[in-house]
N, C-alpha and C positions, 0 to 999 in steps of 0.2 A: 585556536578555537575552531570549532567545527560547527555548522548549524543544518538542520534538516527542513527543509521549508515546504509545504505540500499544498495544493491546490486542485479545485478541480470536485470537492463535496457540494450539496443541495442536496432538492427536494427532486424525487421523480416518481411517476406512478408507476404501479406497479408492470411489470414485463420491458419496462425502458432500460436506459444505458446512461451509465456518464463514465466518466476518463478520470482517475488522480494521477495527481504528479506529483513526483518529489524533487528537490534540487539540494542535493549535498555540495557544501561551500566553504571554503575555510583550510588551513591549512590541512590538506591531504597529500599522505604520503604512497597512502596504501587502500583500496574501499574494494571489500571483499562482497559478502553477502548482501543484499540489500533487498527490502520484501516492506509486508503490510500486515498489520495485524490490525484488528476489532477489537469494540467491546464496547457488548449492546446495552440496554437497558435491564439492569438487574442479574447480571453476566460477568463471567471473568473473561477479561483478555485473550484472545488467540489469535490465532499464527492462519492470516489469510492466503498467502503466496510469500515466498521471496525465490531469490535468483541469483545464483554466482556468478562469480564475474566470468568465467567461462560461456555463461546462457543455461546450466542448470536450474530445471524450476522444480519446484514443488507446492501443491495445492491443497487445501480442506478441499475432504471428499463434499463438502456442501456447497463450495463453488466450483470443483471440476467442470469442465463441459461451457461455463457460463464467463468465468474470468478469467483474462489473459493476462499473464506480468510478462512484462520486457524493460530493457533498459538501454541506454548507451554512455561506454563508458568512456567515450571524449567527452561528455556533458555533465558526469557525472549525476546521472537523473534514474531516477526508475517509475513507470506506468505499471496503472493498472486498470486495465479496460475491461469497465461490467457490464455485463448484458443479460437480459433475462432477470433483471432485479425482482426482489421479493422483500416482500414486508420483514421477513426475519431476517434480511441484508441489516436490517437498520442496527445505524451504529456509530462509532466514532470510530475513524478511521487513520491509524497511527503508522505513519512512514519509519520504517528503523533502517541502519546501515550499521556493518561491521567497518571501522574506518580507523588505521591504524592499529589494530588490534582491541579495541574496545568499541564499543555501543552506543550509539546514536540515538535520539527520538524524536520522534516532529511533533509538533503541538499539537496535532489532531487534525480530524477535519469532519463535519459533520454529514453522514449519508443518511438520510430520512426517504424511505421507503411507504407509499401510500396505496388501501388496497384499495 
């Protein structure tokens, strides 16, 4: 069994920062991709960052510039540090990992953005 556990949501005003974390746990053999996706209020799901296990990232052109993902992969963990937050940041914020060749998800975490 595999679990994705994240931390690191709240409330900030707007132009601030906070940090998520993810901690992938559980029998792993193999943890490839690992990233963050949204989804806001009255919104579908998307693809905020993720990162291979090499250090390849990839970004929404809506947080370029503002969000950093990184990871390491003794810890089996991945960040993601925002900055420049915005009202339209707001959202639920869903840690995923490729792990073993299948798909992971965390329960959420909530980012509430104030203008």
């Amino acid at each position: 069994q595999v679990q994705l556990v994240e931390s690191g949501g709240g409330l900030v005003q707007a132009g601030g920062s906070l940090r998520l974390s993810c901690a992938a746990s559980g029998s792993i053999f193999s943890l490839n991709t690992m990233g963050w996706y949204r989804q806001g209020p009255g919104k579908q799901r998307e693809l905020v960052a993720s990162i291979t296990r090499g250090g390849s990232t990839n970004y929404a052109d809506s947080v370029k510039c503002r969000f950093t993902i990184s990871r390491d992969n003794a810890k089996n963990t991945v960040d993601l540090q925002m900055n420049g937050l915005k009202p339209e940041d707001t959202a639920v914020y869903y840690c995923f990992a490729d792990v073993n060749r299948g798909d992971y998800w965390g329960q959420g975490t909530q980012v509430t953005v104030s203008s």
